[in-house]
C-alpha positions in Angstrom: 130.9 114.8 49.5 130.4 113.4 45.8 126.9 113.9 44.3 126.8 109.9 44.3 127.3 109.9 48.4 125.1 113.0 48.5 122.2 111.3 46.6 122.7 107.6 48.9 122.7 109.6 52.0 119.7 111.1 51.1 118.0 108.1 49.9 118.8 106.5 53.3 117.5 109.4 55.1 114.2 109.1 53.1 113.7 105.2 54.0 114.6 105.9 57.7 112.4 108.9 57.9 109.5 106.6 56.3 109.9 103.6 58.8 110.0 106.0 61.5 106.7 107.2 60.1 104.5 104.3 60.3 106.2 103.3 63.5 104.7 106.2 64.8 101.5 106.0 63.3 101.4 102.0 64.9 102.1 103.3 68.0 99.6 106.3 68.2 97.1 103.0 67.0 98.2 101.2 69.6 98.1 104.0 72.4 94.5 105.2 71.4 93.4 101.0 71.4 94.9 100.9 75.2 93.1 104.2 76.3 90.2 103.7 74.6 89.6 99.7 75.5 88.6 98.9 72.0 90.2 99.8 68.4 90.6 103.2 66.9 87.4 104.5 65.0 87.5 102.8 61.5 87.8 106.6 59.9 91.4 106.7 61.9 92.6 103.2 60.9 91.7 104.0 57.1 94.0 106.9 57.4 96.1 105.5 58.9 96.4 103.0 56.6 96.6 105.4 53.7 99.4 107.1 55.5 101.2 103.9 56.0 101.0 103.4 52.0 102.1 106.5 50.8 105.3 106.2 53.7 106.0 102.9 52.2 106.1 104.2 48.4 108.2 106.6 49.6 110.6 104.0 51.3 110.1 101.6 48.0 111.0 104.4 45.3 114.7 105.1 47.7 115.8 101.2 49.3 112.8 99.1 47.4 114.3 95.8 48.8 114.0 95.8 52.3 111.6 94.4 55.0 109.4 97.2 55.4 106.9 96.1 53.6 106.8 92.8 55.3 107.1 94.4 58.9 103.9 96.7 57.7 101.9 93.6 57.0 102.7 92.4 60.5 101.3 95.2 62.2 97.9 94.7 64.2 
């Protein structure tokens, strides 16, 4: 494998990794909202949140034109 395809694949696996990321962290949101009958204590949501940033900057650095971003923004 050429450095170039070494470096994409790798870059790919970085973006993938990071919407895998804050897919999970919408659906432990989402899981702790149904069990709990009301939204996840604030303290949880600003992590979360936090978490969700520093996955996307991750994903932006790698693939910085994709609908991540826009998905994120969509999340409840």
């Amino acid at each position: 494998m050429e450095n170039n395809e070494t470096h994409q694949m790798l870059a790919d696996l970085l973006w993938l990794n990071a919407v895998i990321a804050t897919e999970l962290i919408q659906i432990t949101e989402n899981t702790s909202a149904i069990l709990r009958k009301s939204p996840p204590p604030a303290s949880c949501i600003r992590d979360h949140n936090e978490l969700r940033a520093t996955a996307l900057a991750i994903a932006r650095k790698y693939k910085p034109e994709t609908a991540l971003a826009r998905h994120l923004g969509e999340h409840q």
